[in-house]
C-alpha positions in Angstrom: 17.8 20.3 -18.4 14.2 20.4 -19.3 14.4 17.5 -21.1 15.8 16.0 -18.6 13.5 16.5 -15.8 10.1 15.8 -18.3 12.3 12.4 -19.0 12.4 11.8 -15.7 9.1 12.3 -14.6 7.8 10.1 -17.5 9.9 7.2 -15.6 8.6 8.3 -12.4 5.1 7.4 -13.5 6.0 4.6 -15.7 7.3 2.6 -11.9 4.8 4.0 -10.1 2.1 2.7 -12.6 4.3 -0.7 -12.7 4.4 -0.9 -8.5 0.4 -0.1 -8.6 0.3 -2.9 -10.9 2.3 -5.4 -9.3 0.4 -4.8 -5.6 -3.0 -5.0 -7.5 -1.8 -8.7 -8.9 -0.1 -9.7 -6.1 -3.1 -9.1 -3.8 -5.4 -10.9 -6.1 -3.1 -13.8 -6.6 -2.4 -14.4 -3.0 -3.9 -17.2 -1.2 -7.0 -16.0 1.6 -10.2 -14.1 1.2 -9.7 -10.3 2.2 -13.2 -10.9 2.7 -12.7 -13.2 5.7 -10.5 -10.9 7.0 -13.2 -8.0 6.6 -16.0 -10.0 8.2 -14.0 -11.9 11.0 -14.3 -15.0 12.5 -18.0 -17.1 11.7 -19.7 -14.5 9.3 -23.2 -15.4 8.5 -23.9 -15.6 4.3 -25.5 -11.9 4.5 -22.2 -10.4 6.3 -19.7 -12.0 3.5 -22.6 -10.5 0.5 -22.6 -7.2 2.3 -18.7 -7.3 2.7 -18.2 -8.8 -1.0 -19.4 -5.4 -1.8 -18.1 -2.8 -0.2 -14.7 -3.8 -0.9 -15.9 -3.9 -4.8 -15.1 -7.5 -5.5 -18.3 -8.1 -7.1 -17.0 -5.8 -10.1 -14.7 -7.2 -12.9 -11.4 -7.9 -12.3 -10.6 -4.5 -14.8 -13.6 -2.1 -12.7 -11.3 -3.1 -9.5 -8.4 -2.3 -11.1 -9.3 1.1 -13.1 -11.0 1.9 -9.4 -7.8 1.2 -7.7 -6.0 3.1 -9.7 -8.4 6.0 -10.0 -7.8 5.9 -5.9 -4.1 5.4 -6.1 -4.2 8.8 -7.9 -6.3 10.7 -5.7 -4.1 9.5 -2.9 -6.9 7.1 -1.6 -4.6 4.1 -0.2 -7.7 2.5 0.4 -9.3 1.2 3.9 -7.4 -1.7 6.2 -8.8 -4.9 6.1 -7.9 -5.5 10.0 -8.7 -2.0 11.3 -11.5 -0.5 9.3 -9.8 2.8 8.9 -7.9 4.5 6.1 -5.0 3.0 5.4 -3.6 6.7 5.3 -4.6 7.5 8.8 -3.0 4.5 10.1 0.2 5.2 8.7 0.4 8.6 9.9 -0.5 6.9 13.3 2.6 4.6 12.9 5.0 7.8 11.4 6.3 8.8 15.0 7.4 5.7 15.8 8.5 4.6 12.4 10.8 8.0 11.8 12.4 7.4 15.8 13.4 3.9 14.3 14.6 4.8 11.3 16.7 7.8 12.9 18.4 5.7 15.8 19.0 2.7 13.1 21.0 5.6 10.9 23.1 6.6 14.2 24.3 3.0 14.9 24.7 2.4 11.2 26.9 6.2 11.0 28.7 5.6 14.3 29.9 2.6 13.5 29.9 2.8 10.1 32.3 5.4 9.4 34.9 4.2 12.1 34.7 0.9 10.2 34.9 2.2 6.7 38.1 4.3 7.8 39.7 1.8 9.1 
């Protein structure tokens, strides 16, 4: 059983190393500059410098990603590019409303569901 569960974990941080991976890439590889989405509409040259660092793209492409992974690890999900706050303060803004969805969605999907199935 102990094997088992050690197996497991090893897995467990094998994907979540891969998923890290995979959001790092895709958000590098995506058209648009999170920089223009930092600085808003008609940023002046000092704005998009000033910007350029604090969201560490002036750093190699393997500083960003040892940093973001170094975050990902600490629990740091980083900061939202259209709200300026942590990205885990905004989701536990959304969790209310995101759990009552999710909970009436499984009703419908059990009450008629089940019926269906049996029938």
């Amino acid at each position: 059983m102990r094997k088992y569960l050690l197996k497991r974990l090893a897995f467990m941080i094998l994907v979540l190393l891969g998923v890290g991976t995979i959001t790092f890439v895709v958000s590098h590889v995506v058209p648009g500059s999170p920089v223009a989405m930092w600085v808003g509409p008609k940023p002046n040259q000092e704005q998009i410098d000033i910007a350029i660092k604090e969201l560490g793209l002036d750093k190699p492409l393997w500083a960003q990603y040892l940093s973001y992974v170094g975050n990902l690890i600490q629990g740091d999900l980083g900061v939202s590019l259209r709200t300026h706050r942590n990205v885990s303060e905004e989701l536990g803004r959304r969790w209310g409303a995101t759990f009552e969805l999710v909970t009436i969605s499984m009703l419908i999907a059990m009450t008629l569901g089940i019926p269906i199935g049996i029938l």
